[in-house]
C-alpha positions as CSV (number, residue, x, y, z in Angstrom):
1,X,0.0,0.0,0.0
2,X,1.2,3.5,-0.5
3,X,2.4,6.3,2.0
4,X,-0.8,7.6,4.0
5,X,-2.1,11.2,4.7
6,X,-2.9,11.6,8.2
7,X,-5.7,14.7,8.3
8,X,-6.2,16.0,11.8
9,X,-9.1,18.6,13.4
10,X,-8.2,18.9,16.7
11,X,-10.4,20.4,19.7
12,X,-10.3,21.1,23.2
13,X,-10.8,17.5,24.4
14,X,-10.8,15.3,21.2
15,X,-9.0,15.0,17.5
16,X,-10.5,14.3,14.6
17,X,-8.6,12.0,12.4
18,X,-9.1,10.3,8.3
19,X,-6.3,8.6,6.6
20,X,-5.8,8.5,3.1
21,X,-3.9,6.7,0.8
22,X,-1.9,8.5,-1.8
23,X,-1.6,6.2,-4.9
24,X,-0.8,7.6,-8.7
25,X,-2.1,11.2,-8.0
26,X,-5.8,10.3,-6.1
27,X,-6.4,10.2,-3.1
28,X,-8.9,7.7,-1.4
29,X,-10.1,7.8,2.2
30,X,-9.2,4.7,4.2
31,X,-10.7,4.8,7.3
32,X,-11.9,8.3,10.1
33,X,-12.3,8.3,13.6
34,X,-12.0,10.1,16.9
35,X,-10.2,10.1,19.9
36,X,-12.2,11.8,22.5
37,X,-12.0,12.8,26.7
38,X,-8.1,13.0,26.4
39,X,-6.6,13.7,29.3
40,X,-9.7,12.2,31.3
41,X,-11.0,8.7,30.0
42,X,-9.7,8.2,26.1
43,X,-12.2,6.6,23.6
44,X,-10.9,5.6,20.4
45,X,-13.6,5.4,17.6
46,X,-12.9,4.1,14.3
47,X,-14.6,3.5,11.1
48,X,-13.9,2.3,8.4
49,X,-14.6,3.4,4.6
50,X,-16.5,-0.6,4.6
51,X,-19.1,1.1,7.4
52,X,-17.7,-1.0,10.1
53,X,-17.4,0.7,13.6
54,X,-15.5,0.4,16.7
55,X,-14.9,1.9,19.8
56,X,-12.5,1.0,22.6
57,X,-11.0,2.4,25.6
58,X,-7.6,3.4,25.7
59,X,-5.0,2.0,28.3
60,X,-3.2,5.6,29.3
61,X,0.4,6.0,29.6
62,X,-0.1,7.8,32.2
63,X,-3.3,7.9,34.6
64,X,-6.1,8.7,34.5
65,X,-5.4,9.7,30.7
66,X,-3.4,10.6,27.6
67,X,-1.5,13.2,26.9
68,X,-2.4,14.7,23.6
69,X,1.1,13.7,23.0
70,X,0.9,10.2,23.9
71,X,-2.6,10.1,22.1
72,X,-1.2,11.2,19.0
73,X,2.0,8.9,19.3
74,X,-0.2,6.0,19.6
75,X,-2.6,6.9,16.8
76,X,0.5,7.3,14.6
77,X,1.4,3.8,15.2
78,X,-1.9,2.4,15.1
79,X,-2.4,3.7,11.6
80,X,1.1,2.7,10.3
81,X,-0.2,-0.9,11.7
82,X,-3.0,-0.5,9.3
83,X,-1.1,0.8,6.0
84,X,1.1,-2.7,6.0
85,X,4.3,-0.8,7.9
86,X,4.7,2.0,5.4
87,X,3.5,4.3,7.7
88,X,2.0,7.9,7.4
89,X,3.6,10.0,4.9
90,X,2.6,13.5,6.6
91,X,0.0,15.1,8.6
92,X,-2.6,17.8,7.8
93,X,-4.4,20.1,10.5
94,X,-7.1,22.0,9.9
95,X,-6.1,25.7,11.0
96,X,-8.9,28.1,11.6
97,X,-7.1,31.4,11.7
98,X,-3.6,32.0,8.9
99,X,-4.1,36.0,9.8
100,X,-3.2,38.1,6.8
101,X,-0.1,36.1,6.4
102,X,-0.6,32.6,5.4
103,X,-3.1,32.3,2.3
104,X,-1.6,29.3,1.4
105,X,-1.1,25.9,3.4
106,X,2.1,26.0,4.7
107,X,4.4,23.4,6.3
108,X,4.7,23.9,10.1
109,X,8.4,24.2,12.0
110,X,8.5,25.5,15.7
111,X,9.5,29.1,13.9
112,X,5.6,28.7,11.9
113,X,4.1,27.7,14.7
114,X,5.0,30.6,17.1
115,X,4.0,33.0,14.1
116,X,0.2,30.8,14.8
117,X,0.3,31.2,18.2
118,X,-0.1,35.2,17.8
119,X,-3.4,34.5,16.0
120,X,-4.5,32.4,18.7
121,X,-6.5,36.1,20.4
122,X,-8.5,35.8,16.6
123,X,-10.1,32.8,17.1
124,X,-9.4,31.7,20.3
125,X,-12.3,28.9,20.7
126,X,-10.5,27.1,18.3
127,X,-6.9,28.0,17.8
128,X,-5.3,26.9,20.6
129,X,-6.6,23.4,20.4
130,X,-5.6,23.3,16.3
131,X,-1.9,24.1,17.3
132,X,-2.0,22.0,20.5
133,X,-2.0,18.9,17.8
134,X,0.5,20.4,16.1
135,X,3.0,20.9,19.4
136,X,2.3,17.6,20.7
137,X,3.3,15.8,16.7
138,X,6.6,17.8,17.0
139,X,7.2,15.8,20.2
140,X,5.7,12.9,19.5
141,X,7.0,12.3,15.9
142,X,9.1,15.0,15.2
143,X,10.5,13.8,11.7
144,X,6.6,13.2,10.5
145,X,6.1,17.3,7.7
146,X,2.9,18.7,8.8
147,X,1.1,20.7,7.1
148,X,-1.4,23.7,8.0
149,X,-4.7,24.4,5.8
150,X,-6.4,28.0,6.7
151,X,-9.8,28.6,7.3
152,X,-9.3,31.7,6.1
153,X,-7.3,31.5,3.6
154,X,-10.1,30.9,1.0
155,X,-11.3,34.2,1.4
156,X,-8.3,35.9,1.0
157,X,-9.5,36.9,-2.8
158,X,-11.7,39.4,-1.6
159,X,-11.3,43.0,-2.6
160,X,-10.0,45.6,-0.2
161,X,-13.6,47.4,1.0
162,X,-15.2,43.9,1.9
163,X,-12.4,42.9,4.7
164,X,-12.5,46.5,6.1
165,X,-13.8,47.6,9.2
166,X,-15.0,51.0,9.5
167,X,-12.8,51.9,12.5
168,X,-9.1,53.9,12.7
169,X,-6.2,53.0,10.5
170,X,-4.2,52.0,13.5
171,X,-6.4,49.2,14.5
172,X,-6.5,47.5,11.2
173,X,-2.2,47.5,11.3
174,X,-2.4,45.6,14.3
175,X,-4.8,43.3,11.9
176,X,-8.2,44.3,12.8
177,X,-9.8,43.5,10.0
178,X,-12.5,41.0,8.5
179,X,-11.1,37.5,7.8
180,X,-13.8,34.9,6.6
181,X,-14.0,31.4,8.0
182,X,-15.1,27.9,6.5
183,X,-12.2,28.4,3.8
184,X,-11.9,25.1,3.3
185,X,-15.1,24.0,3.1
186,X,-16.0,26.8,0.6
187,X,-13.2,25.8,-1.6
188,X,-14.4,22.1,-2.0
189,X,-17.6,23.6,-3.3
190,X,-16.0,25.8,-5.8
191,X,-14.1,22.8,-7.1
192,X,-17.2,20.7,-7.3
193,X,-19.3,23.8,-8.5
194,X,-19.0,22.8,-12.5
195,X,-20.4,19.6,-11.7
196,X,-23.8,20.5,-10.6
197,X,-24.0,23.9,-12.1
198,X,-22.1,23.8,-15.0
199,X,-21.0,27.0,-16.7
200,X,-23.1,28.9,-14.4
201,X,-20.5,27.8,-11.9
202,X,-18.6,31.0,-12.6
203,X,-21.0,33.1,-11.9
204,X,-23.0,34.7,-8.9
205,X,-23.2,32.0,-6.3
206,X,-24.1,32.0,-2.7
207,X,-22.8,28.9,-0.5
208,X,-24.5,28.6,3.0
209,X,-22.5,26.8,5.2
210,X,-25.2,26.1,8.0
211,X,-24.2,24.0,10.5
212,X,-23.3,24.5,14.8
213,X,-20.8,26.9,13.3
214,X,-22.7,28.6,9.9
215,X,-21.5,31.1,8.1
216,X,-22.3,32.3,3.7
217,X,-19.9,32.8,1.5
218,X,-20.6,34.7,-1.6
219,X,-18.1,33.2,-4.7
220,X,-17.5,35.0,-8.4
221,X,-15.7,32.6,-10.9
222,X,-15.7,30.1,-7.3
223,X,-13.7,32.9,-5.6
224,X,-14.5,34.7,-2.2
225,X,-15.6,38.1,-2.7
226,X,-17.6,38.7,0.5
227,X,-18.4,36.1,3.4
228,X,-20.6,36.9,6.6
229,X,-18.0,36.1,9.5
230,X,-15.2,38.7,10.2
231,X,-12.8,38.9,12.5
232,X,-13.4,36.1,14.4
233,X,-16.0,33.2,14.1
234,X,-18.9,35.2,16.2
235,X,-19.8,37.5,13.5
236,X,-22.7,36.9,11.1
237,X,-25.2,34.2,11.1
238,X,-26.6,32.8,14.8
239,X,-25.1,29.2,15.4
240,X,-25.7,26.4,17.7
241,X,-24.0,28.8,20.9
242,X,-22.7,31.8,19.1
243,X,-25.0,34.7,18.5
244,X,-24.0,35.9,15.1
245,X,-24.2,39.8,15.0
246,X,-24.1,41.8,16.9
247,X,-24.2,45.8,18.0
248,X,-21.1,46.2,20.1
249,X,-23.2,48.4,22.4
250,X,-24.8,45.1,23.5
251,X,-20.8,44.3,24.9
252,X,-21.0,47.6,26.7
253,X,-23.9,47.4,28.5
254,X,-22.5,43.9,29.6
255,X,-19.3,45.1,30.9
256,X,-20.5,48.2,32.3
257,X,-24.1,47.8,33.9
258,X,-23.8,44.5,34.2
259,X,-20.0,43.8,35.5
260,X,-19.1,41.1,33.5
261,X,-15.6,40.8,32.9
262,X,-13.5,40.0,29.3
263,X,-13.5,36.0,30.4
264,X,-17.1,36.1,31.4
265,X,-18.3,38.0,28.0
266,X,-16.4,35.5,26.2
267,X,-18.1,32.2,28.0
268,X,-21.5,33.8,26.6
269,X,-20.5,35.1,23.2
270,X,-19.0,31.6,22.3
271,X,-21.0,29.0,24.7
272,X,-24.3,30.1,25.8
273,X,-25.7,32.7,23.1
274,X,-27.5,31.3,19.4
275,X,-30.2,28.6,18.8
276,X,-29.3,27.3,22.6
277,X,-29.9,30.8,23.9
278,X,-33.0,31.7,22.3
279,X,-34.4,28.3,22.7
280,X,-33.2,27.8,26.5
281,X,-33.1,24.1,25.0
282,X,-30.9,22.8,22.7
283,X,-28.1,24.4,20.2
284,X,-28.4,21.0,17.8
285,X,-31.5,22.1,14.9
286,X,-32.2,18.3,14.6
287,X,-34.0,18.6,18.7
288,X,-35.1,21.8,17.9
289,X,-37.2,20.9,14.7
290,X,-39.1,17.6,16.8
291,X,-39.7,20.0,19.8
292,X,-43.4,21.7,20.5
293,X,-41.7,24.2,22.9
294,X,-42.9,27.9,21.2
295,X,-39.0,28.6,22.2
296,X,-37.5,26.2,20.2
297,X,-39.7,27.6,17.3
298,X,-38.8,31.0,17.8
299,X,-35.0,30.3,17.7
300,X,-35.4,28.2,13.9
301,X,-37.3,31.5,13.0
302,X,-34.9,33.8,14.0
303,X,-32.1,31.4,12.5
304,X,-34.1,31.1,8.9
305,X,-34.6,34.9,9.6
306,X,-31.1,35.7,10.0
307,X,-29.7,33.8,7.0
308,X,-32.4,35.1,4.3
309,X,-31.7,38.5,5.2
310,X,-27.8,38.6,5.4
311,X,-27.9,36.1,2.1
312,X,-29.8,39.3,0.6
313,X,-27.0,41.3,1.4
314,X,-24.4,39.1,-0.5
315,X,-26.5,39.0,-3.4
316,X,-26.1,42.9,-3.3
317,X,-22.6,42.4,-3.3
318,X,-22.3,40.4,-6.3
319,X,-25.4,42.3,-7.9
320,X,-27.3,39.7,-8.5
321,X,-27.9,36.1,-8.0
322,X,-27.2,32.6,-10.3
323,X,-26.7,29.5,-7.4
324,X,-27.5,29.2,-4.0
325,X,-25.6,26.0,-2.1
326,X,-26.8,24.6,1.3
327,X,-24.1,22.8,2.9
328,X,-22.5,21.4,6.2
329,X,-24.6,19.5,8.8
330,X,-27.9,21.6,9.0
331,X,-27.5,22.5,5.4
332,X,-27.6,18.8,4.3
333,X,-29.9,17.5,6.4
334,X,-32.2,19.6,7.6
335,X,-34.9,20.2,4.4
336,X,-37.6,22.3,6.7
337,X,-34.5,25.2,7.0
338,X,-33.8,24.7,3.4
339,X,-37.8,25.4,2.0
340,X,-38.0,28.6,4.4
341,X,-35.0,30.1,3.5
342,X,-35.5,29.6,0.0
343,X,-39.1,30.7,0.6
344,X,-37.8,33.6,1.9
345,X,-35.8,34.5,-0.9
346,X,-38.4,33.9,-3.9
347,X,-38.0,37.4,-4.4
348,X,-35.4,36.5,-6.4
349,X,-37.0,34.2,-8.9
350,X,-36.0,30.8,-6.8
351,X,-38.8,28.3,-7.1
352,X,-38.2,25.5,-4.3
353,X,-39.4,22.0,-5.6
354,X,-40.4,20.5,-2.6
355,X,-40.2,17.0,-3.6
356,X,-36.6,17.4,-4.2
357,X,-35.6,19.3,-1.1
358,X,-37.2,16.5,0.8
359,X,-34.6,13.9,-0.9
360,X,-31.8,16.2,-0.1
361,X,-31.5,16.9,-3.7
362,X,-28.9,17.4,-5.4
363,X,-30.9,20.3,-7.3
364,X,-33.6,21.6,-5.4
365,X,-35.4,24.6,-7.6
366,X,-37.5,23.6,-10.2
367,X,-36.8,23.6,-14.3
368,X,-36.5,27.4,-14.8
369,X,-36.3,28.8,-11.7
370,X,-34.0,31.8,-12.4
371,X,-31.9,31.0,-9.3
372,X,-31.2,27.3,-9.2
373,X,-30.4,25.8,-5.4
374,X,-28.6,23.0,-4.3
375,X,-27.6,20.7,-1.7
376,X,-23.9,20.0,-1.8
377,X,-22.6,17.8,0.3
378,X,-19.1,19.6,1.7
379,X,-15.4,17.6,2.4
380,X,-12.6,19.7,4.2
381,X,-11.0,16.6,4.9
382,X,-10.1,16.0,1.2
383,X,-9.4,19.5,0.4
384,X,-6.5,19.6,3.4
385,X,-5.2,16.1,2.3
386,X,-4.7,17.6,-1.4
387,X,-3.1,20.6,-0.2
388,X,-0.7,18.1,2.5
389,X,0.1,16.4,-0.4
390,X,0.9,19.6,-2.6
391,X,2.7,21.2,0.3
392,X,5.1,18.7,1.1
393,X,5.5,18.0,-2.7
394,X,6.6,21.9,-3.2
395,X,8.6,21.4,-0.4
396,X,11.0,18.9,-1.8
397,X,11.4,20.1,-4.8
């Protein structure tokens, strides 16, 4: 079997992983799975592309639990077990925040990741834990190239006036500025685009990427030219537990009538605000949708809400509308969202066929609709083993 690409998302508690085998220029996915409760009570969970599952505890070097160093040791040598001895060729992490400095994937030294590390105040719900994986590989298997893929980097085609902020000079040189998230998720759908919409592919599309996390992104010739996050991942649409956006008078009023402090402001911005904070239930849409509770529905309103109208601003943006892409968790899955946000934009000439939204699609606007909609189903994985591969490649040469 050929060399393996190890792809790694890393959180506070868990990673992420898929291997893939890299054989005469494809790439196919082997097997995915988690390790979760690091540090606490490890669970391995693996499955494989066959549909078999498995889960197992895992027998700490140390107790109670792993390190994520000792997690990521072992995982490297469980999956060289499973490529026949030829072991993993490199390892890919999915990077939320590149700054204005990385808008390509870059290969990661101890010099690359301290640069990262100054990010880590941008998107500091995620950051930290994406370079934690990256730390504990140095140690663990410090001659195995890793690679890191930007979340941001995607959007980095935008022109100047959609990044800015309207706030002093000063503060966008320290790089206040808007960013764009769900990169790499947007650029799998640009490269898939031509396949469902064929030469209107290069033209005005929206792609919703509705899921705990959701943001839009809106693509000319399958190139960023606005998104609805900015600086960090709190602006825009509401999420499971983050409110979207927001007037910043709301964070006065917080930290001066109500004495919250920066950590406090942060707990509810990132943990305790969007569909969960409306609702007073649940952040998932999946409980949400079966629920009776007039709370629940009020928060899938304001959600549906939310997206139709800040969608209507991107379609000002590109002055106009061709495509519209639902996808990620809640924009795969969940048809109700899809018919009233489409519903909500038949303004626009969009005809929802209902019978097709209910199958998940792929197409999901009638024959001559003038603004055809799809379901899409998205893969960062395979967009940040391609660029491993390309990375390392450029690297040798």
């Amino acid at each position: 079997m050929s060399s393996a690409v190890l792809v790694l998302n890393s959180g506070s508690s868990s990673v992420k992983f898929a291997l893939y085998r890299a054989a005469d220029g494809d790439l196919q996915r082997l097997l995915s799975g988690e390790i979760d409760n690091i540090e606490h009570a490890p669970h391995l969970s693996l499955r494989e592309t066959s549909g078999e599952a498995s889960k197992r505890e895992l027998r700490a070097c140390s107790d109670p639990g792993l390190t994520r160093a000792e997690a990521l040791s072992f995982l490297i040598d469980m999956l060289s077990q499973r490529t026949g001895g030829t072991g993993v060729l490199a390892a890919g992490h999915r990077v939320v925040h590149g700054g204005a400095r990385y808008r390509q994937p870059v290969v990661v030294d101890r010099q690359v990741l301290a640069v990262l590390e100054t990010f880590i105040p941008l998107a500091p719900l995620h950051q930290p834990h994406n370079l934690a994986a990256i730390r504990a590989l140095l140690d663990a298997a410090p001659g195995l190239p890793q690679v890191a893929c930007f979340d941001t980097a995607f959007h980095s085609t935008q022109p100047r006036l959609a990044t800015l902020y309207a706030l002093p000079r000063e503060l966008e040189a320290r790089g206040v500025r808007r960013y764009g998230f769900h990169g790499l998720s947007y650029e799998y759908i640009a490269n898939v685009l031509p396949g469902y919409l064929g030469d209107h592919a290069e033209g005005r599309v929206v792609v919703a990427h509705l899921g705990n996390g959701s943001s839009l992104c809106a693509m000319r010739e399958r190139r960023s030219v606005a998104t609805s996050m900015g600086f960090t991942a709190v602006e825009g649409l509401v999420m499971g537990t983050r409110p979207g956006s927001l007037d910043p008078g709301i964070l006065l009023y917080l930290i001066q009538e109500m004495g919250m402090d920066a950590a406090a402001v942060s707990d509810l911005l990132y943990h305790r605000c969007g569909l969960l904070g409306v609702s007073g239930i649940s952040h998932d849409m999946r409980e949400l949708l079966a629920s009776t509770d007039p709370r629940a529905a009020e928060a899938v309103d304001l959600f549906v809400y939310r997206a139709v109208t800040q969608i209507g601003g991107l379609v000002a943006a590109l002055e106009g509308l061709d495509g519209l892409v639902f996808t990620a968790g809640i924009g795969e899955h969940a048809a109700p969202v899809r018919e009233r946000i489409c519903k909500g934009l038949a303004w626009l000439g969009l005809e929802l066929d209902g019978e097709a939204n209910q199958r998940n699609g792929p197409r999901i606007s009638r024959e001559g609709s003038s603004v055809s909609a799809w379901v899409i189903p998205t893969n960062e994985e395979l967009m940040i083993a391609r660029h491993t591969l390309q990375a390392i490649g450029k690297a040798r040469s």
